[in-house]
C-alpha positions in Angstrom: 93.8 54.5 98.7 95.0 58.2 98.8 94.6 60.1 95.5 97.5 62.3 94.5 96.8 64.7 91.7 100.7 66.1 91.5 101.7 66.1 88.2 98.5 65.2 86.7 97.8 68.5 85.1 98.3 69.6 81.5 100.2 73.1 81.1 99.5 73.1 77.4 95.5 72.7 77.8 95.5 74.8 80.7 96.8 77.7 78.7 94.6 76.8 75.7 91.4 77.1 77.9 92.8 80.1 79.6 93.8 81.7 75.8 89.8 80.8 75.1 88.4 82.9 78.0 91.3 85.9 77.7 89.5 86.2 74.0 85.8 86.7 75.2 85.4 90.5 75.9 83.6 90.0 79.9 84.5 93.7 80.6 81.7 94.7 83.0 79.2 96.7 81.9 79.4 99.2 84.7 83.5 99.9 84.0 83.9 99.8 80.3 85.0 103.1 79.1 87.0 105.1 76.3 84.6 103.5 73.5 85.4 99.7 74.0 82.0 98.7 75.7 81.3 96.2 78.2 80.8 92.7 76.9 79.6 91.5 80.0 79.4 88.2 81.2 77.2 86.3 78.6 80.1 85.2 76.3 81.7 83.6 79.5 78.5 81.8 80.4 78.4 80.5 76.8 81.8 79.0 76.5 81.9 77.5 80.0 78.5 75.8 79.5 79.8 73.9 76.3 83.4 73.3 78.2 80.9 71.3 80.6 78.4 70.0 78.4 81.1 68.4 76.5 82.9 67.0 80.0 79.3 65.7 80.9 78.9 67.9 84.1 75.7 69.3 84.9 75.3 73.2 85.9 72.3 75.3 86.0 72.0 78.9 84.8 71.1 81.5 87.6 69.9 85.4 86.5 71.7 88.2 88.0 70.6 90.6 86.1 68.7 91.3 82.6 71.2 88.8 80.2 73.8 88.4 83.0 73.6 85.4 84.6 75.7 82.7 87.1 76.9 79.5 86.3 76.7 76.8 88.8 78.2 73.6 88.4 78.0 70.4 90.3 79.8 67.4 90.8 77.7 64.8 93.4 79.7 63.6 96.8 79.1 60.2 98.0 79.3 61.1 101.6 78.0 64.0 103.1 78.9 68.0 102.5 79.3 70.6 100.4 82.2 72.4 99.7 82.0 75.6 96.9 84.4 76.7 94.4 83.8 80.1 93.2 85.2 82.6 90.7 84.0 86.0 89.2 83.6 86.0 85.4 83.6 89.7 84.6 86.7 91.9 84.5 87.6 95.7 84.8 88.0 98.1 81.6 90.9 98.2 79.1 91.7 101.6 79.1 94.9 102.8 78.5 96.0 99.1 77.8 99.4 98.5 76.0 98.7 95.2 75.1 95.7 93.9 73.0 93.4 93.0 76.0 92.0 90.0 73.9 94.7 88.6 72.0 96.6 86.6 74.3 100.0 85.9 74.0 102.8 83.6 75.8 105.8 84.6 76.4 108.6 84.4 78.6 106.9 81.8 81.1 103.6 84.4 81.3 100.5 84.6 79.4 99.3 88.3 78.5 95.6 89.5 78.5 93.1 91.8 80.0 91.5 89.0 82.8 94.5 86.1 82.6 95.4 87.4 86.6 91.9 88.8 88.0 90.6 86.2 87.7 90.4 84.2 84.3 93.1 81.8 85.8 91.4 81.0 88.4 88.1 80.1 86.3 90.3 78.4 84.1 91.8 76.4 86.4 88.6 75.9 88.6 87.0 74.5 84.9 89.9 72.6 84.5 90.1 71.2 88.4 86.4 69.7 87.4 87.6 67.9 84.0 90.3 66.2 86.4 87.9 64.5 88.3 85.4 63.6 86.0 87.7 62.2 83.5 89.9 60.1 86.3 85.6 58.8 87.2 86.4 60.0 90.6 84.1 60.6 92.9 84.7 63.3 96.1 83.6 62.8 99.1 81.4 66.0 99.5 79.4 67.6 96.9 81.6 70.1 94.7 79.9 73.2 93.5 82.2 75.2 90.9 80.7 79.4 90.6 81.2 81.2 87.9 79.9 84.7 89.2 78.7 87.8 87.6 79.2 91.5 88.7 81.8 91.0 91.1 84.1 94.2 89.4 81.4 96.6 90.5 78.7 95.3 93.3 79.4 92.0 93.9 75.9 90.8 92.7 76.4 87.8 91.5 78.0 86.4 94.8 75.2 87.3 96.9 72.6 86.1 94.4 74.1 82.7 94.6 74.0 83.0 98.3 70.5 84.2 98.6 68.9 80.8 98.6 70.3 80.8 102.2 72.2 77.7 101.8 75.1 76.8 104.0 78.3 75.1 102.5 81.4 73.6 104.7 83.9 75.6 103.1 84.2 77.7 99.9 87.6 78.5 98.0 87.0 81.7 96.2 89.6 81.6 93.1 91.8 85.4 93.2 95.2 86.2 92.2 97.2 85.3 95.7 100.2 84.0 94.3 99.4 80.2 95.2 99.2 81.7 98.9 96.1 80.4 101.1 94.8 83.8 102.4 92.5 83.4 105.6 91.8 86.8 105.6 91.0 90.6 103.9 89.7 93.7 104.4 86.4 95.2 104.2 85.6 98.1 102.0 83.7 101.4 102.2 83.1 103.7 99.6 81.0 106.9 99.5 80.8 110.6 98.1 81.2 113.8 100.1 79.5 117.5 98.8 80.4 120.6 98.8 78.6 123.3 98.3 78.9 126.9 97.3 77.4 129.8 95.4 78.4 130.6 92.3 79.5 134.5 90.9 81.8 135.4 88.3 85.0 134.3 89.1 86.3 138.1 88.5 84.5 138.9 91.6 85.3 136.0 94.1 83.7 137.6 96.9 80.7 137.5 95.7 80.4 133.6 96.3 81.9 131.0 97.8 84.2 128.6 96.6 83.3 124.6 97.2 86.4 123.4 95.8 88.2 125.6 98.4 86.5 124.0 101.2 86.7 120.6 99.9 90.4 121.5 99.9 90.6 121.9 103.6 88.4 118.7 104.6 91.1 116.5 102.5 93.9 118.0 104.2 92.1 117.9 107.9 91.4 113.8 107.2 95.3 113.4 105.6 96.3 115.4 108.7 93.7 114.0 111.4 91.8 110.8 110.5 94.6 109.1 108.2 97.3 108.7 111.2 94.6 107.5 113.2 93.5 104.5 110.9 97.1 103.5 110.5 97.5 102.9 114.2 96.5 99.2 114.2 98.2 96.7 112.1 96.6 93.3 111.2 99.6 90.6 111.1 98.2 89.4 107.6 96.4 92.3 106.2 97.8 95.6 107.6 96.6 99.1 108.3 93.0 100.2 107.7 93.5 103.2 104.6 91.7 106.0 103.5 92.0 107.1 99.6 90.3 110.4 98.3 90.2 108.8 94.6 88.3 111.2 92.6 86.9 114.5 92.9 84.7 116.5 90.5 83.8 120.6 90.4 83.1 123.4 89.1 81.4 124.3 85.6 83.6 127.0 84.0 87.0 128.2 83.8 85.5 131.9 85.0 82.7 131.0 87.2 83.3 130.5 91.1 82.8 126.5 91.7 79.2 126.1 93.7 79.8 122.1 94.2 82.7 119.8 94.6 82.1 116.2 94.8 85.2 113.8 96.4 84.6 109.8 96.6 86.8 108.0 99.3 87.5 104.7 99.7 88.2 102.9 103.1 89.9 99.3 103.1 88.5 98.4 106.8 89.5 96.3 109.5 87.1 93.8 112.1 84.7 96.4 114.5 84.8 98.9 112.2 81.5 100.7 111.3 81.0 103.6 108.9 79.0 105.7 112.1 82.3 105.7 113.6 83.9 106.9 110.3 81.2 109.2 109.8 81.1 111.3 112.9 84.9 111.3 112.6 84.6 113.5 109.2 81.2 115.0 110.5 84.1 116.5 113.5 86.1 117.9 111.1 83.6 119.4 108.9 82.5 121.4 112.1 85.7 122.6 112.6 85.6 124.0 109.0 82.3 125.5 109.4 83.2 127.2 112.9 85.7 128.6 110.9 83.7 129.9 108.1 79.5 129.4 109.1 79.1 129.0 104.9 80.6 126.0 104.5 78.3 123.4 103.3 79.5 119.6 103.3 77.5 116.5 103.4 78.5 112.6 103.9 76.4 110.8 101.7 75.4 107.5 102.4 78.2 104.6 101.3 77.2 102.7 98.1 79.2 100.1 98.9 79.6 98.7 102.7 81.5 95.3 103.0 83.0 94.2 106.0 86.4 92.4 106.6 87.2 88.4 106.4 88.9 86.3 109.3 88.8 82.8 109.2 90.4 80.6 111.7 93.8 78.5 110.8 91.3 75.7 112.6 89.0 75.3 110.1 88.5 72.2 107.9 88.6 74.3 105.0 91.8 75.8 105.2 94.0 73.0 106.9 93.1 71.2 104.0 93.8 73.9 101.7 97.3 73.9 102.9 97.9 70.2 103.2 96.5 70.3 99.1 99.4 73.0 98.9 102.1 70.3 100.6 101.2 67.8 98.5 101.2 69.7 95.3 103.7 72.0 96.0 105.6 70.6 98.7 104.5 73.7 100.8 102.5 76.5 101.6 102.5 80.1 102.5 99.0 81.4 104.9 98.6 85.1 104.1 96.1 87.8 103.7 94.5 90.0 100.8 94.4 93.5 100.8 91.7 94.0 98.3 88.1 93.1 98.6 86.6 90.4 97.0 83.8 87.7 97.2 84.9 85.9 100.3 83.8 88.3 102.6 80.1 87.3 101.2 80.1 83.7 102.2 82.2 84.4 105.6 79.0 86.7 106.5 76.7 84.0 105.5 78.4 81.8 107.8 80.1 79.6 105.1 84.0 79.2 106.0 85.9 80.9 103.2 89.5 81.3 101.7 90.9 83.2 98.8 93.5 81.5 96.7 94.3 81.3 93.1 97.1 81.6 90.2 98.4 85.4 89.5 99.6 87.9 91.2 97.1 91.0 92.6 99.6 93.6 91.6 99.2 93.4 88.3 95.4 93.2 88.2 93.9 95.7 86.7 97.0 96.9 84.9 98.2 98.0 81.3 100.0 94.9 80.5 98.1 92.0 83.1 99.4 88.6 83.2 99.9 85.4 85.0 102.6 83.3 85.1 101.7 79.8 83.6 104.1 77.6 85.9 101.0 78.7 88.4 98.3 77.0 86.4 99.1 73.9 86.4 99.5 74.5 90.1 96.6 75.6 90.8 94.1 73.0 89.4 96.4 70.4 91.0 95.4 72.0 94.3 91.6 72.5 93.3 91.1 69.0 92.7 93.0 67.5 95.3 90.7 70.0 97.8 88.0 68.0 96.1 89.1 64.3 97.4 90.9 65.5 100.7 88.1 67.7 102.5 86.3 66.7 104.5 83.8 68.6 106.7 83.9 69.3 110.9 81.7 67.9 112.9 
């Protein structure tokens, strides 16, 4: 007999949990800023270990780093599979926050917090999708793995430290604010620094230097004028244009001394083929131009600190036509769609596990002063998770 979880979930303990987990400062260590330090992911693993230990499910404890660590939870299939539920733990600063990151508050249909969108909600309701089943005594037919992941706001550490093992899984559902939409695919992401460099005078007698801020001037209007057209030219149906971003830039020492370096960091949101070689003798072009023009100009690419490529999966896959037949059942429909942002999905696709991003919020206000998710969505969303857990079953 078919098992239909519509209905089944509690809003009320969804939000308590979620309330719980917007409380626990998880900021990652790497982001926190303006005094308010990163509580990292410890408090996390604490509370979700005695969420479980009271529900009876087992999980084991996997290091990341030095007192940052993975939880991995399982619930045992009696046929045969595997199919992993993942969710990142940590989130980004508060700065600038007009809302008390840690106090959360309904109102008005939406819960209020630093994490309840990216990705808290989808923990919760992850957490939450697990109780369902082990409290109804079902059991699915493939193993169910449930990952509560370090690191992902910086490096993405945790992720790949789960997948290092080598282990392939039939599918994995990586839990992100998509609106209840099943996205089957998102873009890569490169980030690295470019240098200039100069020589410092006194800034009374300019001539006697040369200014790297002024050169780095020209490169960033060369790639808006040159490279950033060209990226824009192909359109993905689900994801859009590959994008450039200059997002900060650094210089100078004094207010009266001529600038001898000038640091930029870009960002590129990449598309399937893409390579950073390509990208870099792109920019390596136009910095020749700029030093044919002026033989002291000194720029370097540096080498990307972070190089992640895109996600595609196929509509085909077992994974995601049961994803959307969850989303029919629950929801009476669904919506196939794409993220813009990176995430952890991109991880298992390259490991050869078939991946899909979906979860309660909505991206857009990740990150932001005031971050929320709209509850209506939780309850939503744990339905979905757990009837995943009973419908999928693997390909051949």
């Amino acid at each position: 007999m078919s098992i239909s979880f519509q209905g089944r979930a509690n809003q009320q303990e969804i939000i308590s949990l979620l309330s719980d987990l917007v409380r626990i400062n998880s900021i990652n260590p790497f982001t926190g800023t303006l005094g308010v330090d990163g509580g990292g992911e410890q408090g996390m693993i604490e509370y979700i270990s005695r969420y479980f230990d009271a529900q009876g499910i087992p999980y084991t404890l996997q290091e990341v780093l030095p007192g940052r660590c993975n939880l991995v939870a399982h619930i045992k299939g009696g046929g045969k599979g595997a199919l992993v539920f993942e969710a990142h733990i940590d989130t980004v600063s508060v700065d600038a926050m007009t809302i008390d990151p840690f106090d959360p508050v309904c109102r008005d249909g939406k819960l209020y917090g630093r994490g309840s969108s990216d990705c808290k909600g989808s923990v919760a309701t992850m957490m939450y999708a697990f109780s369902m089943l082990k409290k109804m005594g079902i059991t699915p037919y493939c193993d169910i793995y449930f990952v509560a992941a370090a690191d992902e706001e910086y490096a993405y550490r945790g992720v790949l430290k789960f997948l290092e093992d080598g282990n392939r899984y039939d599918g994995a559902v990586i839990g992100e604010p998509t609106d209840l939409h099943v996205c089957v695919a998102n873009k890569g992401v490169t980030r690295f620094f470019v240098t200039a460099r100069g020589t410092a005078c006194h800034s009374s007698m300019p001539w006697k230097g040369h200014n790297a801020i002024v050169d780095m001037a020209k490169l960033i209007t060369k790639i808006d004028a040159v490279i950033k057209p060209c990226l824009a030219q192909d359109v993905h149906p689900l994801i859009g244009p590959r994008t450039l971003s200059v997002t900060t830039i650094t210089g100078g020492e004094l207010v009266n001394i001529t600038p001898d370096f000038c640091r930029i960091q870009v960002d590129v949101r990449t598309l399937a083929g893409d390579t950073f070689e390509k990208l870099a003798a792109d920019l390596q072009a136009l910095i020749g131009e700029l030093k044919a023009e002026d033989p002291a100009t000194d720029i370097t690419i540096e080498t990307p600190y972070m190089l992640d490529s895109c996600m595609e999966t196929s509509e085909s896959e077992p994974i995601v036509q049961s994803a959307c037949v969850a989303c029919d059942k629950i929801m009476g429909t669904h919506v196939v769609d794409g993220l813009l942002c990176g995430c952890d999905a991109t991880k298992f696709s390259r490991a050869g596990t078939p991946a899909l991003v979906f979860g309660p919020g909505d991206i857009k206000v990740a990150h932001t002063v005031d971050e929320f998710i709209e509850t209506y969505q939780l309850t939503k969303a744990s339905e979905v998770y757990a009837q995943l857990c009973v419908d999928f079953r693997p390909g051949n």
